[in-house]
Structures are given as C-alpha cells and as structure tokens.
Backbone bond lengths (Angstrom), bond angles and torsions (degrees), N, CA, C in turn:
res aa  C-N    CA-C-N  psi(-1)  N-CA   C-N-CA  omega(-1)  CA-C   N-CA-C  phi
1 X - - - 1.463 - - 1.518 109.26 -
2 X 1.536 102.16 147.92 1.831 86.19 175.71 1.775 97.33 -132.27
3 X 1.476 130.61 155.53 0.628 124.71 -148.20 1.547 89.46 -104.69
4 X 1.288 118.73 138.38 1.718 126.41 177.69 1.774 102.87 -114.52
5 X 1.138 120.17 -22.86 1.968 99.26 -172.70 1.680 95.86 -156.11
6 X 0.881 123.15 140.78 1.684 127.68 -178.23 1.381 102.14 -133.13
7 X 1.051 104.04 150.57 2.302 107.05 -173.42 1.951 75.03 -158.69
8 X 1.314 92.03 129.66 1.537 124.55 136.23 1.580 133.32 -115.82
9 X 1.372 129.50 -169.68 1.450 138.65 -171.80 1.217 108.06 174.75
10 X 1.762 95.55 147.06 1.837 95.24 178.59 1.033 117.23 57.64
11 X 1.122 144.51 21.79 1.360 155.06 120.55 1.659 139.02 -50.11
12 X 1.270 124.99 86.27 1.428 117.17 -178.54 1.533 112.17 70.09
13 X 1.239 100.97 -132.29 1.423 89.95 168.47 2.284 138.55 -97.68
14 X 1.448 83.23 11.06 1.422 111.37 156.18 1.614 127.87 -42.73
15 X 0.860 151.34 73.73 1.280 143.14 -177.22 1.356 122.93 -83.19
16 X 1.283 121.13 -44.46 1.303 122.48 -167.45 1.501 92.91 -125.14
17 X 1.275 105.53 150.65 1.839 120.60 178.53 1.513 85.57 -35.41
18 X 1.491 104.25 163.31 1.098 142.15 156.92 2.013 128.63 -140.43
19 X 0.903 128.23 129.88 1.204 121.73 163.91 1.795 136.30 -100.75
20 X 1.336 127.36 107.51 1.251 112.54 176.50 1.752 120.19 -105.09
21 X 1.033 111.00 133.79 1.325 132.78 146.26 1.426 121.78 -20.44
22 X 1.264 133.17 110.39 2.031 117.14 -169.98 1.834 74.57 -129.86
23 X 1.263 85.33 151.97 1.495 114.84 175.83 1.570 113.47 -117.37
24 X 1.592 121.80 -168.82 1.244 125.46 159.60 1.659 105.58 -84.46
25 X 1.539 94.32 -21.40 1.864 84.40 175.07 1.997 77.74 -153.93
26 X 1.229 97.80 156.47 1.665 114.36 -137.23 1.737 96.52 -162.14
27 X 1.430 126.41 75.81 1.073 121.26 174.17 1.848 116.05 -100.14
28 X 1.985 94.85 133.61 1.692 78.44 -167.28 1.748 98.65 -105.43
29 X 1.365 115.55 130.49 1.747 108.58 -175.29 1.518 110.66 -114.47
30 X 0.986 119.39 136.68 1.666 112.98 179.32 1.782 109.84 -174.41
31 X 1.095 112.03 174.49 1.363 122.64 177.16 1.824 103.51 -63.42
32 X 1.490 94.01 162.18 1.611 100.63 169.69 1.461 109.38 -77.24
33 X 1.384 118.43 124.69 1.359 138.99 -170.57 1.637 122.52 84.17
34 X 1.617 95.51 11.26 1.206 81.24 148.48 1.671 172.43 -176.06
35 X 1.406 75.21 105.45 1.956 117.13 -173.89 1.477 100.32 98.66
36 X 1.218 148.13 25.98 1.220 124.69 153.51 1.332 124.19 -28.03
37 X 1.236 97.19 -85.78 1.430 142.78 177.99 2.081 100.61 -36.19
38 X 1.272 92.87 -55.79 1.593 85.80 -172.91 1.742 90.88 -70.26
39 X 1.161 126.91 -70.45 1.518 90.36 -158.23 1.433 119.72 -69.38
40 X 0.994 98.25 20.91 2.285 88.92 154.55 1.045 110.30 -74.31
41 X 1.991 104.85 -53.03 1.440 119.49 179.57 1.325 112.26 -41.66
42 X 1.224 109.29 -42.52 1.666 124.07 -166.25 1.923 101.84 -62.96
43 X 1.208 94.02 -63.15 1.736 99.68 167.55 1.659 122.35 -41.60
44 X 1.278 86.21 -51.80 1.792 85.10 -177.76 1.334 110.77 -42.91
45 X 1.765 102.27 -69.41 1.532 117.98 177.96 1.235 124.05 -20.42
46 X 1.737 100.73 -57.78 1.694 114.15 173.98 1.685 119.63 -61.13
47 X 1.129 133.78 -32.05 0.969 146.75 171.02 1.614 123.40 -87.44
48 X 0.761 128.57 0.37 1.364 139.09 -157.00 1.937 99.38 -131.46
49 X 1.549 112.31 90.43 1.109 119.86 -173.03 1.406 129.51 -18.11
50 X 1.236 112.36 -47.89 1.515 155.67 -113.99 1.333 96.78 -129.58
51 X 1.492 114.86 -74.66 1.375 107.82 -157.22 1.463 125.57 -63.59
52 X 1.547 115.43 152.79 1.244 101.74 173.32 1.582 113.52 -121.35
53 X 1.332 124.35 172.68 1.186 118.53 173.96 1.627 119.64 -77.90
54 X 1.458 121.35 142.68 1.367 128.58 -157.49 1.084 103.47 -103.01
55 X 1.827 135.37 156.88 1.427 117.86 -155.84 1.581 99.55 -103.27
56 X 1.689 113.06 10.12 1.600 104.87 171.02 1.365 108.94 -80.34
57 X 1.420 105.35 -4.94 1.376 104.59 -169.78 1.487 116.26 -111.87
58 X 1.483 106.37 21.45 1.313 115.95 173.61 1.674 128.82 -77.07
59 X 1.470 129.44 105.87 1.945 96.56 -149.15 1.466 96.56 -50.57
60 X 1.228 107.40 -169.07 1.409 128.03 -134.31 2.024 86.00 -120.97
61 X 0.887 126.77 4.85 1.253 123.80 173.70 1.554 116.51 -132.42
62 X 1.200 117.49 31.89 1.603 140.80 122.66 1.635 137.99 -93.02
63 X 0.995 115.39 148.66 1.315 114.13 148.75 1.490 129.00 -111.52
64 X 1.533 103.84 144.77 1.655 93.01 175.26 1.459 107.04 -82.31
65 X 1.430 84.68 155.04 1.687 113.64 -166.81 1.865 108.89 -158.89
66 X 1.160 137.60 146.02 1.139 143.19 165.18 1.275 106.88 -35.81
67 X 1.220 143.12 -52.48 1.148 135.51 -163.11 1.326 102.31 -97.72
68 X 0.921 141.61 21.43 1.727 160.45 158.76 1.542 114.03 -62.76
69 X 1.625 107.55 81.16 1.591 96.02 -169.37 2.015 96.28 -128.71
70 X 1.478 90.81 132.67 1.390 93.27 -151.75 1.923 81.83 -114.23
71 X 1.425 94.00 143.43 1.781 95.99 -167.10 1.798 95.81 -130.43
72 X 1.593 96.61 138.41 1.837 105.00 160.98 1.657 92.60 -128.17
73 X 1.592 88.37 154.82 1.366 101.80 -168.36 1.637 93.41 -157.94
74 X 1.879 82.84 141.90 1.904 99.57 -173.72 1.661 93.20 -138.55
75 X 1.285 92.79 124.49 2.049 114.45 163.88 1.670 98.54 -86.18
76 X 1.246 115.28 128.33 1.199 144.69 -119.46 1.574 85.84 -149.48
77 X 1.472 117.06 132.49 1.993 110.30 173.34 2.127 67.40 -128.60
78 X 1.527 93.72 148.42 1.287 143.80 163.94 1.242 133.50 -69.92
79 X 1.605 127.99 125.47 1.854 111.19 174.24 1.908 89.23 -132.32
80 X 1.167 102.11 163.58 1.760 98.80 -159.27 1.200 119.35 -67.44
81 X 1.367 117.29 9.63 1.465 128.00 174.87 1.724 107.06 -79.65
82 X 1.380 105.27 -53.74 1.630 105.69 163.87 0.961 130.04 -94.41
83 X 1.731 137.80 18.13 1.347 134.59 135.61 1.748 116.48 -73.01
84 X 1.216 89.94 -38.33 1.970 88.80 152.92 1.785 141.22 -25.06
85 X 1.910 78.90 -57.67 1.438 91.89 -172.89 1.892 97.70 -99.90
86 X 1.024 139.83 -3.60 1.061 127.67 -150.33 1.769 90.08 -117.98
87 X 1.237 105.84 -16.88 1.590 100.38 -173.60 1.569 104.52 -70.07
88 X 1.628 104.40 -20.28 1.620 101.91 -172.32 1.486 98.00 -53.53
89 X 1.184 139.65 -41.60 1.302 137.59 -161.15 1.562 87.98 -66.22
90 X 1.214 114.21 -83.26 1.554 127.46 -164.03 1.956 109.53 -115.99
91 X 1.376 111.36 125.30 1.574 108.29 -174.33 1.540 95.34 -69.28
92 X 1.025 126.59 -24.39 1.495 132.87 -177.76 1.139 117.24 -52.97
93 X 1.258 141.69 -40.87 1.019 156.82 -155.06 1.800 117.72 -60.46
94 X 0.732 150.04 104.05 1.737 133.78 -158.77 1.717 103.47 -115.25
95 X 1.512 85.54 -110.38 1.852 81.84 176.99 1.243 123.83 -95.83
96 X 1.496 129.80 -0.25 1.150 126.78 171.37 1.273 124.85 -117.15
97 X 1.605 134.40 136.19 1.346 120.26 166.83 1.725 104.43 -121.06
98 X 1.331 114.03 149.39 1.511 130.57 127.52 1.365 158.19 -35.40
99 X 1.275 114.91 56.63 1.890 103.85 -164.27 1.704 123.24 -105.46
100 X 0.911 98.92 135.39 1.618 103.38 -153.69 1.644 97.53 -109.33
101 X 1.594 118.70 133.28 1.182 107.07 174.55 1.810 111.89 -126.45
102 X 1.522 93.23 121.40 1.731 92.53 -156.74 2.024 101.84 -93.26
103 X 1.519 113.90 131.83 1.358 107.51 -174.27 1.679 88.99 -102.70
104 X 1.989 104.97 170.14 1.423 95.50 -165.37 1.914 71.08 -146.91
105 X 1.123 113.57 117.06 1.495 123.28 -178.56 1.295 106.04 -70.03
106 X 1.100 132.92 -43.46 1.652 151.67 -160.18 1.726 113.38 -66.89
107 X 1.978 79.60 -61.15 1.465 100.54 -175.16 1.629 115.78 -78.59
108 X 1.637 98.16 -17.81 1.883 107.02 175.77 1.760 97.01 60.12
109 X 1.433 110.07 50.12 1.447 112.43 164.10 1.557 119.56 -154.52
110 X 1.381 115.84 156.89 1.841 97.86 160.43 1.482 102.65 -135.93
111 X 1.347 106.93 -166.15 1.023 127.17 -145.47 1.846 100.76 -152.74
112 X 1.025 105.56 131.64 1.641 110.16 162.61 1.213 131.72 -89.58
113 X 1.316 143.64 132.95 1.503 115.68 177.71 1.689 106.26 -154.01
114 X 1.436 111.64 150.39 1.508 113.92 -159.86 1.505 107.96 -123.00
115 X 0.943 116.52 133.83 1.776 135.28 -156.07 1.703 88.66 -79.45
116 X 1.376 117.41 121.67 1.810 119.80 -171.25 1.797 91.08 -166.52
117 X 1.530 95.30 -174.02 1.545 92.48 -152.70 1.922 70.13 -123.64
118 X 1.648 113.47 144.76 1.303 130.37 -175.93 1.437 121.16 -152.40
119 X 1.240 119.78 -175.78 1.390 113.51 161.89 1.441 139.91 -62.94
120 X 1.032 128.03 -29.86 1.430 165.95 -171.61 1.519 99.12 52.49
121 X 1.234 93.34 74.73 1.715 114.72 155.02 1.257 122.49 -161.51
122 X 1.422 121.78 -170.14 1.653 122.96 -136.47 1.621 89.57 -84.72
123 X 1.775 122.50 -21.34 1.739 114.08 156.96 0.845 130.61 -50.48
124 X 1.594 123.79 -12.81 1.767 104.96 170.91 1.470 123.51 -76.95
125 X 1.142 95.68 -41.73 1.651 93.38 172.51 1.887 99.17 -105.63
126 X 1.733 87.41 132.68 1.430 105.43 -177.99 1.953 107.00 -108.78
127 X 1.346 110.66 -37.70 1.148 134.34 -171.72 2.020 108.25 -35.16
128 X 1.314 111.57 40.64 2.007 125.83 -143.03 2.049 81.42 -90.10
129 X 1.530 135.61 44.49 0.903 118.11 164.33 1.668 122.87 100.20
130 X 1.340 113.71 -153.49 1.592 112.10 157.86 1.387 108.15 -134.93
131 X 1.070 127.82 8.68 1.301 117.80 169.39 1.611 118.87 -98.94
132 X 1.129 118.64 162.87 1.686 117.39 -152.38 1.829 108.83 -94.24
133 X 1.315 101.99 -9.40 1.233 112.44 -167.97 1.803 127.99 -57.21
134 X 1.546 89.27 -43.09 1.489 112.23 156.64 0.903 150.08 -44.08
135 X 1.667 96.77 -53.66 1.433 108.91 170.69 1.513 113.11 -96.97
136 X 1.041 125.45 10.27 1.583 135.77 146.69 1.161 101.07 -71.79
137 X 1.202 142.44 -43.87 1.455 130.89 -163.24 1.720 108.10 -70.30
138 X 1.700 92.48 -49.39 1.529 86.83 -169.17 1.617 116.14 -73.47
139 X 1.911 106.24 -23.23 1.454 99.84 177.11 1.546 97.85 -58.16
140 X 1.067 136.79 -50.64 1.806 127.92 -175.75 1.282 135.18 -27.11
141 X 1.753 90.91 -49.54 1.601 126.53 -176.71 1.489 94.38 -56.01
142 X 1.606 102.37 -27.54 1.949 93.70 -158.81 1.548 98.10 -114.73
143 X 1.065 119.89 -0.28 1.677 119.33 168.86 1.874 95.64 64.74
144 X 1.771 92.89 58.51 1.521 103.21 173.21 1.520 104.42 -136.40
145 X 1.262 100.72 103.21 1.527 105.66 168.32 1.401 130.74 -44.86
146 X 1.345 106.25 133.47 1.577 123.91 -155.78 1.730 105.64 -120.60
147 X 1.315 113.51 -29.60 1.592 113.46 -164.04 2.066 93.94 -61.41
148 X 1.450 92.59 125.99 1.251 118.85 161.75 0.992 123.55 101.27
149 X 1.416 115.07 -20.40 1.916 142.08 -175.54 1.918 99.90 -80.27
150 X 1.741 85.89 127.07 1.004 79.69 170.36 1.703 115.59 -83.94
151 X 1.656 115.13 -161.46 1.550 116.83 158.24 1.355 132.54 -40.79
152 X 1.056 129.13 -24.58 1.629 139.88 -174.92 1.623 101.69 -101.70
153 X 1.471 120.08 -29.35 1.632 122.34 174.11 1.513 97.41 -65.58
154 X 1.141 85.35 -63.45 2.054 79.05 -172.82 1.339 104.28 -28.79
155 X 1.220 100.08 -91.64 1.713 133.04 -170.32 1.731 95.35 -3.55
156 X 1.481 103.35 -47.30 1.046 116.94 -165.65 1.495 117.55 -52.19
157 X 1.880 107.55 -77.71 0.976 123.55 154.39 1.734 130.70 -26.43
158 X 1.444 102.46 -32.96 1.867 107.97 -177.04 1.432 90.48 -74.64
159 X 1.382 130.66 -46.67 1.086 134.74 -162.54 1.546 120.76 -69.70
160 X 1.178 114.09 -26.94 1.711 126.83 176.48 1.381 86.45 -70.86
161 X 1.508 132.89 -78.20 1.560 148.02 -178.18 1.608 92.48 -27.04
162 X 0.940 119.22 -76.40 1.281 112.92 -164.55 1.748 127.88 -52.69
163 X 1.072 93.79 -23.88 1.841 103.59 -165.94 1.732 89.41 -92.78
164 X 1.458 139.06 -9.50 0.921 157.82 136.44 1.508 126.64 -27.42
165 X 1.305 107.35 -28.80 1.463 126.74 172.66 1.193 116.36 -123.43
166 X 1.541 115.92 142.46 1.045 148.26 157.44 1.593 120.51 -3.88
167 X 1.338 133.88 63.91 1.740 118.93 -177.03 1.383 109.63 -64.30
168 X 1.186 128.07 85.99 1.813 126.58 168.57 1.524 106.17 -123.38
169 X 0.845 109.86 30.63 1.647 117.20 168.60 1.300 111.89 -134.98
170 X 1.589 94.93 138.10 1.762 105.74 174.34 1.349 101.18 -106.65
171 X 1.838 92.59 134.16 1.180 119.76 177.35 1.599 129.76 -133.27
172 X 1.253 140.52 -151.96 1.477 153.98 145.25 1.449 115.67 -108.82
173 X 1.218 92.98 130.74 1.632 127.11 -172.71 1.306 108.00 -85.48
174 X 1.084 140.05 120.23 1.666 110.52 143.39 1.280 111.89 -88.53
175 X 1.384 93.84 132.78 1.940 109.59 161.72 1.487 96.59 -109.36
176 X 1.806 94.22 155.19 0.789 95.88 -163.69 1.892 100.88 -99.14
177 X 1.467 104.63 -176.54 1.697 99.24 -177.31 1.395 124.68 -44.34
178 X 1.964 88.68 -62.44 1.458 108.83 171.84 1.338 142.39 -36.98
179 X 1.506 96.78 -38.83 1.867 116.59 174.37 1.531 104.81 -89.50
180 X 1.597 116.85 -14.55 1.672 104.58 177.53 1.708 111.62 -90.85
181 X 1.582 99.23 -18.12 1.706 97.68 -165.29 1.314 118.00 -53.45
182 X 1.244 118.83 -53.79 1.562 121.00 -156.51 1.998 96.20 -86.13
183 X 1.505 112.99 18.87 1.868 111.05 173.96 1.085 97.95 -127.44
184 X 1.216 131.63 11.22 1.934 126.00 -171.74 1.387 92.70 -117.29
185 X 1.247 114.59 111.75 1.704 127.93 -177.14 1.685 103.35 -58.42
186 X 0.893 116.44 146.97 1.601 132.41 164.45 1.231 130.70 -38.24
187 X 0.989 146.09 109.31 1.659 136.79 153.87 1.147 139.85 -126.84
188 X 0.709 131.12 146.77 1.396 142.42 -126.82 1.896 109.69 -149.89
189 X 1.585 103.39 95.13 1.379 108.21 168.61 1.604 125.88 -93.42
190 X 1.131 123.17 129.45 1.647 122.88 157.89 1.790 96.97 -171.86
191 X 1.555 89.42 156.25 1.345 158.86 -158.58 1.308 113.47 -85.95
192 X 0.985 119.98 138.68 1.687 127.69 160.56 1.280 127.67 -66.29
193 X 1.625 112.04 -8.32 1.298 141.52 167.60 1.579 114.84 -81.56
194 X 1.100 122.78 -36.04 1.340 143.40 -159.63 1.435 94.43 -115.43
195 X 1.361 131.27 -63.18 1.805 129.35 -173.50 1.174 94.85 -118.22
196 X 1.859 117.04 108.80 1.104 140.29 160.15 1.351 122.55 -61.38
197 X 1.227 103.11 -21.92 1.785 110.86 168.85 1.535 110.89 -144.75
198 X 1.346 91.48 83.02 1.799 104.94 -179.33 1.820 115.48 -55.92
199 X 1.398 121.64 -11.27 1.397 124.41 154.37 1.149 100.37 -48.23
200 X 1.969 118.94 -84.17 1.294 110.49 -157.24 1.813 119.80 -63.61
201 X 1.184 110.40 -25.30 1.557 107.32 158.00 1.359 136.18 -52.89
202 X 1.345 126.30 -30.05 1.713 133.98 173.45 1.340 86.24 -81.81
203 X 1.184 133.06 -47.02 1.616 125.73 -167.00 1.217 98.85 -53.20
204 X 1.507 130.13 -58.63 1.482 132.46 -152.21 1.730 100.52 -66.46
205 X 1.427 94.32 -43.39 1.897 90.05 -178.61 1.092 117.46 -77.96
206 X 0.997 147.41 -30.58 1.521 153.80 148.57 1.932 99.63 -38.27
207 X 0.809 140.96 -28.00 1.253 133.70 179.91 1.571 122.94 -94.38
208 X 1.466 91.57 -22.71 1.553 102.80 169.70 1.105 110.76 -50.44
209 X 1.362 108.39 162.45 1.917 115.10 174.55 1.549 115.27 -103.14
C-alpha cells in the first residue's frame, strides 16, 4: 500500500481536521512551531501498531471524557496483492482504500478501521473483546442461540446472520492488527538528535530487506 493523503485532529496543537497531501517525496517547510514535527509525530502514531496517543498531547481545547474519540486517517492507493486481501471486507473495493485509526484516552486503546460498504449494524464489527457477554447480547438482539457456544461459535453464527443482509451501507470496519500488519507500509522516524548523520541513516534503511 502506499500512502496518498493523511488527516489528523486534536492533536497538539491541531484542532480541527486537517488534510495532507504525501508524495513519493513529500517535503514539509514552515516556521518553528508550525506542526512539522507533530505530523511526523502524527504519522508515527498512525503507523505504529501499538502506540497510543498520550493525554499531554491532547490539544488543549478538549477535555478527556469517554466519549473522546480522537481519529488519524490515511487514503491508501492499492497493487493487486492488497485489493485481494481487502476485497474480503468489501468486493467493491478496487484501487483505493481508507483506514482510520481511532485512539480512546479513557480506555488507553485503539482500534483500526477501514472505510467498506456493510450492513450498518452491530454485525459488522464482531471483534466485541474476550469476554462472552457481548456476544450473548447481540446473539439475543438477533434471536440466535448461544447456550453452549463458545466465543468463536458465536462469531460464527453472527456472521452467517449477517452476510444474510443486505451490504448497501457505507461504513467502518474493524480490522484487526494482525490482518493489517504485514499491508501497512513501514515508517520509520528519527531526528538529528537520535541520527547524527542522517546520510548514513537513509543509507542503512534503504538497504534493509
């Protein structure tokens, strides 16, 4: 995948969405303070499985709150190896995808999720945790028997139900880490602080395999 447009928010000193432009070469120029630096940060974050956003780094004209859901998002161009895998979500899907990565300050977690066409109900996303409670609830909601099934039975069952209906709504997916890792291109942050000779550093990554 290569990345064509990145938008963050609520970030540092970010307030309102923003959208950037990524190139094959992508130079960002501006005064000191302002936002270089954060949207690298911003990139890393997005790219970086794992990380989450920290609440010093929340701008300063929010508060956290539960319902505090702070989103980065990268438009994504396609080669037929990942319209392959990505159609499983949606056959629709061609050369471009959407992936949105939502942080949750409260919960100290995120979540990935990919712009596809679904049911628009609580079956598209199944991914309800590890505890069984959930997906008891929603088998209920759907008058789908649950006694004896474990977590993966359900899943199962929601999932027959679901493909059962109609996908004409666009929605968010969650994918999960595991199925995004090995399609989310690499990146790679450092510093003039960190690589004293940023020559021999692009050299070294460029040589990697």
């Amino acid at each position: 995948m290569q990345l064509v447009e990145f938008s963050y928010e609520k970030f540092r000193s970010i307030k309102d969405k923003i959208s950037i432009p990524i190139h094959k070469i992508s130079v960002f120029i501006g005064e000191n303070g302002g936002g270089k630096t954060t949207t690298l940060d911003a990139l890393d974050l997005f790219f970086d499985l794992e990380k989450i956003i920290e609440e010093k780094d929340l701008n300063n004209n929010f508060k956290i709150s539960k319902d505090l859901e702070i989103f980065f998002i990268g438009q994504f161009t396609l080669n037929e190896k990942d319209q392959e895998f990505f159609q499983k979500f949606d056959p629709d899907i061609k050369n471009q995808i959407i992936l949105s990565k939502k942080f949750n300050l409260i919960e100290k977690m995120t979540k990935y999720f990919i712009n596809c066409k679904g049911t628009g109900t609580k079956l598209d996303n199944l991914e309800l945790g590890g505890r069984k409670k959930p997906y008891e609830d929603l088998c209920d909601e759907y008058k789908i028997s649950h006694k004896g099934k474990n977590i993966e039975k359900m899943k199962e069952s929601l999932r027959k139900k679901c493909n059962e209906l109609p996908k004409d709504k666009y929605i968010q997916k969650i994918i999960t880490k595991s199925d995004l890792e090995p399609f989310l291109p690499k990146y790679i942050l450092f510093s003039s602080e960190t690589a004293f000779d940023p020559k021999v550093k692009i050299i070294e990554i460029l040589r990697e395999p």
